[in-house]
C-alpha positions as CSV (number, residue, x, y, z in Angstrom):
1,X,-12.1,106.0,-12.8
2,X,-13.2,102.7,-11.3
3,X,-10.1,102.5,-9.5
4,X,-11.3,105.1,-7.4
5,X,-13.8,102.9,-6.0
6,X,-11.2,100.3,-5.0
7,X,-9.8,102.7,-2.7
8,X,-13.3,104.2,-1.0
9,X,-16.1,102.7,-0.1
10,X,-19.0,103.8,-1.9
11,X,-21.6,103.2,0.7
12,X,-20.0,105.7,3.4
13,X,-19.4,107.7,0.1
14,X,-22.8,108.1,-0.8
15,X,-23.8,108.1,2.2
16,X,-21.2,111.1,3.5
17,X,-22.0,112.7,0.4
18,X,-26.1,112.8,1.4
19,X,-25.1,113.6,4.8
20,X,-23.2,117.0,3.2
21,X,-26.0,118.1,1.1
22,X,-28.5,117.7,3.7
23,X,-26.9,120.0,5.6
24,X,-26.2,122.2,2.9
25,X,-29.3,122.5,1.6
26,X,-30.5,123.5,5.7
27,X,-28.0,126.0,5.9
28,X,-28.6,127.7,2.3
29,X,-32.6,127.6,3.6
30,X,-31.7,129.1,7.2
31,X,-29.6,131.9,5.5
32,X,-32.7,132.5,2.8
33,X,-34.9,132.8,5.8
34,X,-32.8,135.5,7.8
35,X,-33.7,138.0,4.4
36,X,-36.6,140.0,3.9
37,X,-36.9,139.2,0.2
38,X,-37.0,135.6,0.5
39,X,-38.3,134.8,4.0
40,X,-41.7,132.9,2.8
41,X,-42.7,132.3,6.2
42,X,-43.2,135.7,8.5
43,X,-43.3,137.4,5.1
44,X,-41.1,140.9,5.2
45,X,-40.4,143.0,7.6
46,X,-42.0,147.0,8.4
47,X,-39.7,148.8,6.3
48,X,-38.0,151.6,7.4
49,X,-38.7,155.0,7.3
50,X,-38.0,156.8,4.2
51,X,-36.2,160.4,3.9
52,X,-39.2,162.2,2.4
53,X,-41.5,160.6,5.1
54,X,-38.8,162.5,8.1
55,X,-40.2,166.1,9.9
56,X,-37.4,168.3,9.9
57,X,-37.0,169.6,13.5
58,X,-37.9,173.1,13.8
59,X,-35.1,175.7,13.9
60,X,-34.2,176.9,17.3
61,X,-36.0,180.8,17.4
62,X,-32.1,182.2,18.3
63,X,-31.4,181.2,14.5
64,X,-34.9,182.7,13.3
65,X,-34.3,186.4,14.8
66,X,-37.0,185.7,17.5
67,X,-36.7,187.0,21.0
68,X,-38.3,185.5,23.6
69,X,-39.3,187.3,27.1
């Protein structure tokens, strides 16, 4: 294993791998962020409106038998 160290540097190692999981870690926080569940900072969004809360749309008075004039 120590051989491995012969052939890389392990200053820019270390430091390339901090460098990685920096960024990794801001990514994995900026996708977390785009979700309602775990978006800790606006909290989550109105939801939407559910089937049972949706007024049918009265039927047209031609379907109902209902002349009109």
């Amino acid at each position: 294993m120590y051989r491995i160290w012969l052939l890389v540097d392990p200053r820019r190692a270390l430091i390339g791998l901090t460098a990685w999981l920096g960024f990794l870690a801001l990514l994995l926080h900026f996708i977390m962020l785009s979700t309602d569940r775990f978006n800790w900072i606006e909290g989550p969004r109105a939801s939407r409106v559910k089937a049972a809360e949706i007024v049918p749309a009265p039927a047209p008075a031609a379907l109902l038998g209902v002349t009109i004039g």
